[in-house]
C-alpha positions as CSV (number, residue, x, y, z in Angstrom):
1,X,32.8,10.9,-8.0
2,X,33.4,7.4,-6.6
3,X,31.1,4.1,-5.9
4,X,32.9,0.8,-5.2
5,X,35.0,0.5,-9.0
6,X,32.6,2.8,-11.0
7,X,33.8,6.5,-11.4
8,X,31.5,9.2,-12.9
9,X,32.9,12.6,-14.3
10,X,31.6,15.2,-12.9
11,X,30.3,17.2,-16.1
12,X,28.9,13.4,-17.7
13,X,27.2,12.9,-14.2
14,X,25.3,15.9,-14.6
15,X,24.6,16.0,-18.4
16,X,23.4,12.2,-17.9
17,X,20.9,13.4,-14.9
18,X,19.2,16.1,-17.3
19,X,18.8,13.5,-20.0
20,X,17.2,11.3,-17.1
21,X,15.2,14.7,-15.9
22,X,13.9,15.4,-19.7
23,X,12.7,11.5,-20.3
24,X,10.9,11.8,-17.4
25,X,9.3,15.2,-18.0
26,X,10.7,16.5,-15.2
27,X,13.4,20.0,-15.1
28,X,16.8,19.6,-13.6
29,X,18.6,23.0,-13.7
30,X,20.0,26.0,-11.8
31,X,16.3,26.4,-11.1
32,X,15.5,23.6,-10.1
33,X,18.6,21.6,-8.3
34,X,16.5,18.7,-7.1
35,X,15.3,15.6,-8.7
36,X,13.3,13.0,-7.0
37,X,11.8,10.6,-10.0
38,X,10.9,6.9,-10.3
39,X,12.8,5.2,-12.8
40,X,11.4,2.9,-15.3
41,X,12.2,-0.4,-13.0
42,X,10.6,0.8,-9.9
43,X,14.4,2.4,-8.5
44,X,14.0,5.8,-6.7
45,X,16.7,7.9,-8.0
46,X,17.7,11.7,-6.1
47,X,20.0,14.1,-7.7
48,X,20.9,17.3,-6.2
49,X,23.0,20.2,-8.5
50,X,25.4,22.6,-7.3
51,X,25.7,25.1,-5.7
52,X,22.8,23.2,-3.3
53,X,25.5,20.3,-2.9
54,X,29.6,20.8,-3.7
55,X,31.8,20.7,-5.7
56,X,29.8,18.2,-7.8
57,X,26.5,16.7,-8.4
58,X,25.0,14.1,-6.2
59,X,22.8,11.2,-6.9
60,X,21.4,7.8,-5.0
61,X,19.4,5.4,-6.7
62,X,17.4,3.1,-4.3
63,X,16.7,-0.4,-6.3
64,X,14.2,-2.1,-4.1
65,X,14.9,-5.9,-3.0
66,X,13.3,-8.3,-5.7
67,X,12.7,-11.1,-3.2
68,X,9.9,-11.1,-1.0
69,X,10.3,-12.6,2.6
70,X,7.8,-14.1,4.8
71,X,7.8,-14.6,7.9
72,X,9.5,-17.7,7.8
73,X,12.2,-16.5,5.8
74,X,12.6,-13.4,8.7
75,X,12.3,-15.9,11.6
76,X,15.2,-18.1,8.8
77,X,17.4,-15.2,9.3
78,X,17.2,-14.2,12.4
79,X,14.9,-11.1,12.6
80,X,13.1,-12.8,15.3
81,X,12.1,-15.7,17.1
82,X,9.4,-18.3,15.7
83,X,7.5,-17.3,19.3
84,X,7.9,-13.6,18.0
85,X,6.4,-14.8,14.3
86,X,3.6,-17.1,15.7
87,X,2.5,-13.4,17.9
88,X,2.7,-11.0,15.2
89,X,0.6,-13.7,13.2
90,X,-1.4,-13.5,15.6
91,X,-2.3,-9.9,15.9
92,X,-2.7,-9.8,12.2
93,X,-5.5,-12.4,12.1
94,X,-7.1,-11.1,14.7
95,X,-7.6,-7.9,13.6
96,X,-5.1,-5.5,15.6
97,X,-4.3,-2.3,13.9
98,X,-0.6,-2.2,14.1
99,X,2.1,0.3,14.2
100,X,5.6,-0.3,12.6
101,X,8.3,1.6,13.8
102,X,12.2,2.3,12.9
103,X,14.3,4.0,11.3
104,X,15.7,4.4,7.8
105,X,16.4,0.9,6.5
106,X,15.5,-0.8,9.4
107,X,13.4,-3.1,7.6
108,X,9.8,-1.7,8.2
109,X,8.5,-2.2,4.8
110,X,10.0,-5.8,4.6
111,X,7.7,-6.9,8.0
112,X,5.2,-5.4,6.9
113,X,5.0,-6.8,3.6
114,X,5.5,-10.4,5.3
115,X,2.6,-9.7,8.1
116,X,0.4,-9.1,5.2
117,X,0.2,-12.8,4.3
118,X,-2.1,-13.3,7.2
119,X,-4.6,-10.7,6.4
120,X,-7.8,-13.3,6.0
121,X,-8.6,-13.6,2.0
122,X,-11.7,-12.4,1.7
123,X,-10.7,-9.3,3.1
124,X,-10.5,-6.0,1.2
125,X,-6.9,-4.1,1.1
126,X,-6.0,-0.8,0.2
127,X,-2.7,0.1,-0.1
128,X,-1.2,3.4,-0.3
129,X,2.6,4.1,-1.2
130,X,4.5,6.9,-2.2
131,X,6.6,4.6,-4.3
132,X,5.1,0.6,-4.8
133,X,7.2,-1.2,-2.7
134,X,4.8,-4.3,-1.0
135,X,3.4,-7.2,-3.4
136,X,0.8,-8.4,-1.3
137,X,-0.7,-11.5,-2.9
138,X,-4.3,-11.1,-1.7
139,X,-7.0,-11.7,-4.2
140,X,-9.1,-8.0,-3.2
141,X,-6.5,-6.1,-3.0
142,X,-6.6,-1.9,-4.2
143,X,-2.8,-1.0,-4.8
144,X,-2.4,2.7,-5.0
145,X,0.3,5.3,-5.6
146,X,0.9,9.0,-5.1
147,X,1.4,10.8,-7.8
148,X,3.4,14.0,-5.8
149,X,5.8,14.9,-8.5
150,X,3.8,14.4,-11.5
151,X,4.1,17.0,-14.3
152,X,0.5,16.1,-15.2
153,X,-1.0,16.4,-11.4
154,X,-0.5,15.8,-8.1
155,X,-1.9,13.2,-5.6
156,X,-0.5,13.1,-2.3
157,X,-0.6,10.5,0.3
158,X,-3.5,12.5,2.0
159,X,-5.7,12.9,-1.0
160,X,-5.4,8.7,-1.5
161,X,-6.3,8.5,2.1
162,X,-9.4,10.4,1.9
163,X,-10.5,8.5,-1.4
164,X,-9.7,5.2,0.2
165,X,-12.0,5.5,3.0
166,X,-14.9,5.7,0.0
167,X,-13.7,2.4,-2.0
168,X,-14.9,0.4,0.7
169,X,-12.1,-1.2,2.7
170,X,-11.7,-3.3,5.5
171,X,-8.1,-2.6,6.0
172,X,-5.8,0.1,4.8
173,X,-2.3,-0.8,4.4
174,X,-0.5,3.1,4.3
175,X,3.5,3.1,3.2
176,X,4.7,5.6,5.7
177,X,2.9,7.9,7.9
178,X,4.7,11.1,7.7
179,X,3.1,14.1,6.8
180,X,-1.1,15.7,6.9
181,X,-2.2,12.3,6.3
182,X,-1.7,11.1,9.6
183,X,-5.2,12.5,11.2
184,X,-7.0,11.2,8.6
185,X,-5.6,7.6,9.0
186,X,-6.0,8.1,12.5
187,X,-9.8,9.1,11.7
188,X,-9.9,6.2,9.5
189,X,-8.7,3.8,12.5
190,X,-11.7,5.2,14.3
191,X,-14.0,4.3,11.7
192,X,-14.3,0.2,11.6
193,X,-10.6,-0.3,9.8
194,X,-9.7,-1.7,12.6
195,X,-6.8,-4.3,11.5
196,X,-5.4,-1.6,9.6
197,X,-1.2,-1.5,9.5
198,X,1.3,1.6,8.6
199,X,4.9,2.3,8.9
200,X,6.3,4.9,11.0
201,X,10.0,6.8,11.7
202,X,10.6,6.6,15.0
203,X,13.3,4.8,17.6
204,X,11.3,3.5,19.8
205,X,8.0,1.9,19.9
206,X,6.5,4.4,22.8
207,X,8.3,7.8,20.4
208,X,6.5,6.2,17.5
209,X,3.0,6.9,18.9
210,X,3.9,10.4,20.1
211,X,5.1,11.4,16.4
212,X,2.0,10.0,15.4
213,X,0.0,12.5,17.6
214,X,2.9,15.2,16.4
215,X,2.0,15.1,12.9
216,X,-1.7,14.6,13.3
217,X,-1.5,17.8,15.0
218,X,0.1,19.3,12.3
219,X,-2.7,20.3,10.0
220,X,-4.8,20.6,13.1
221,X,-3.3,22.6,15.5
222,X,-6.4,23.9,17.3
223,X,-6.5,19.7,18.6
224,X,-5.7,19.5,22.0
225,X,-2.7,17.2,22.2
226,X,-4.0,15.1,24.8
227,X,-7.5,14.2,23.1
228,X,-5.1,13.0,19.8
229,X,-2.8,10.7,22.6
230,X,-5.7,9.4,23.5
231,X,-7.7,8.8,19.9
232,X,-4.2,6.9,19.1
233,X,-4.4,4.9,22.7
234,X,-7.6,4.1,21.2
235,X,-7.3,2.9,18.1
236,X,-3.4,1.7,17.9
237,X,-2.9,-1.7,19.5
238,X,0.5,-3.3,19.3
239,X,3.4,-0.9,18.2
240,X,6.6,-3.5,16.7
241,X,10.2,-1.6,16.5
242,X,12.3,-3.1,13.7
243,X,16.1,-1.5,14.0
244,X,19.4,-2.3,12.7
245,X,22.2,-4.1,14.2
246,X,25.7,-5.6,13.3
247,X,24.2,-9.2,12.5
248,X,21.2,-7.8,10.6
249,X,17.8,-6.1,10.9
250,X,15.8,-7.6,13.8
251,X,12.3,-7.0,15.8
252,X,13.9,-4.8,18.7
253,X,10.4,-4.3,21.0
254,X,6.7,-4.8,20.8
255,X,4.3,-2.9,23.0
256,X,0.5,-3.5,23.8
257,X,-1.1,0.1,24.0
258,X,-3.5,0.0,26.6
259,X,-4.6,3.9,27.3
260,X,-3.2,7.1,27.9
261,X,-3.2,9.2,31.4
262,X,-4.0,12.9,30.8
263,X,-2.6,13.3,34.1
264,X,0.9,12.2,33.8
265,X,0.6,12.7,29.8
266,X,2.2,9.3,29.3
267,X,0.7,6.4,26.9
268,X,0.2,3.4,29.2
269,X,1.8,0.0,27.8
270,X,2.8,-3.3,28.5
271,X,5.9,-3.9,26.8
272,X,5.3,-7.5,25.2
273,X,9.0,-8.3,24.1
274,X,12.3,-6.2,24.1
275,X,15.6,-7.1,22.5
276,X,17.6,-5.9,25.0
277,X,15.7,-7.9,27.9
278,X,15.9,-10.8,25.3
279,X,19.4,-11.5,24.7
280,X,20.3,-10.7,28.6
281,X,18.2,-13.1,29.2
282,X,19.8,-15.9,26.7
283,X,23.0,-15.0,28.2
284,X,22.2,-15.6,31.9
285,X,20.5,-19.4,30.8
286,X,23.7,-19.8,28.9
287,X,26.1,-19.0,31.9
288,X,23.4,-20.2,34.4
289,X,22.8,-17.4,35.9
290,X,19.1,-16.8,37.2
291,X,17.0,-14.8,34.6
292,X,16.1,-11.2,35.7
293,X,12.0,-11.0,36.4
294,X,10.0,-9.1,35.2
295,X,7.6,-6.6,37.3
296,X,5.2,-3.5,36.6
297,X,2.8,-5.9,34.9
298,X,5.6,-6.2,31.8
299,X,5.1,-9.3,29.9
300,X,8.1,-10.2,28.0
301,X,8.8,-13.1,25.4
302,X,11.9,-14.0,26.5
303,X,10.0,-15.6,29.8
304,X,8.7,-18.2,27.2
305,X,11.3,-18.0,24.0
């Protein structure tokens, strides 16, 4: 098995992954062919044994990024514009509960970690992760991380949720909505934490908020689908897309949620900035061709970037 120069034998691989499994308490056999731990410096590490996987075991180990970038340092490297930074600032400080959508690696956790400089100080924060990724440097802040493959218990990103809404926050900061805890942070954005921000998987801004409603139906599937569109027209504001391209990861599109129409069963939204609109844009200024305009009551960025 091959990763740039380092080559593992098959057997060592797999002899090395149960001493791994046994430090951390955890079984890695016949009987149990996965292994998703947390090693000792924060790196997610997931091993997979034959026959699940062939011929040979697998194994990734995610090492989180050790720097921290703002805003600054994302508007530095091209993620977006400084009119795009000054907006997002914007929505943070004044209390907009945002969405962030993407996909795998897209960069969702690295915005958000950056938007959460301008959460006002006095502010409390609870932050729920499935593993600690954000370092928020807020003086009240209430870090807090499930526990789902514990051998000594289990605490799931629900179950923090549902506690969190008694330790008294003003904004809760959730890792990834994916799963049963997505109606009750959608109960909890109905509940004065407005301001709140999560991560989402999604390609676009407008899927995001309908796999939002997906999984809040979930674990309630007497819910009528349209009265959970429009509890999340309601209480999600501004949905941001992150996505990756050639040159890096960049803001793709940010939307305005303004309602939903239980006639058409579409979420109404003005679409605030869109990549695509964006660079079409810079390319007709720099061959002087007129810039397209925009209609259907769509602002756009690019009219002022």
């Amino acid at each position: 098995m091959e990763h740039a120069e380092v080559i593992f034998d098959a057997k060592a691989l797999r002899t090395g992954l149960e001493v791994i499994a046994n430090k951390l308490s955890r079984k890695l056999d016949e009987t149990h062919p996965l292994l998703n731990a947390q090693l000792p410096d924060g790196s997610r590490l997931a091993a997979v044994l034959p026959p699940v996987v062939r011929p040979n075991p697998a194994v990734t180990i995610r090492k989180f990024s050790k720097v921290r970038f703002t805003i600054a340092d994302l508007i530095q490297t091209g993620a977006m514009t400084t009119e795009i930074g000054d907006l997002l600032r914007g929505y943070i400080e004044e209390g907009k509960t945002v969405l962030i959508s993407g996909g795998t690696g897209s960069g969702k956790t690295t915005l958000l970690n950056a938007l959460a400089d301008f959460i006002p100080e006095e502010e409390r924060i609870v932050v729920i992760e499935d593993t600690s990724e954000l370092r928020i440097g807020k003086p009240n802040l209430l870090a807090s991380e499930c526990q789902t493959e514990s051998h000594t218990g289990t605490v799931n990103f629900n179950d923090l949720l549902k506690a969190a809404l008694r330790w008294r926050p003003d904004r809760i900061i959730l890792g990834e909505v994916r799963g049963d805890e997505a109606r009750t942070l959608l109960d909890s954005f109905n509940t004065g934490h407005a301001g709140s921000m999560a991560t989402i998987h999604a390609s676009s801004a407008v899927k995001a908020l309908r796999r939002f409603g997906e999984l809040a139906m979930r674990s309630h599937q007497q819910t009528n689908r349209d009265d959970i569109s429009a509890e999340i027209a309601e209480t999600v504001q501004i949905v941001t897309q992150v996505g990756r391209y050639a040159e890096g990861r960049k803001v793709s599109e940010i939307i305005a949620v303004r309602g939903y129409d239980r006639a058409t069963k579409l979420f109404l939204y003005d679409t605030i900035f869109e990549r695509a609109a964006f660079d079409r844009a810079t390319f007709d200024r720099a061959t002087d061709r007129p810039t397209i305009a925009t209609t259907n009551k769509r602002e756009n960025i690019h009219a002022i970037a």
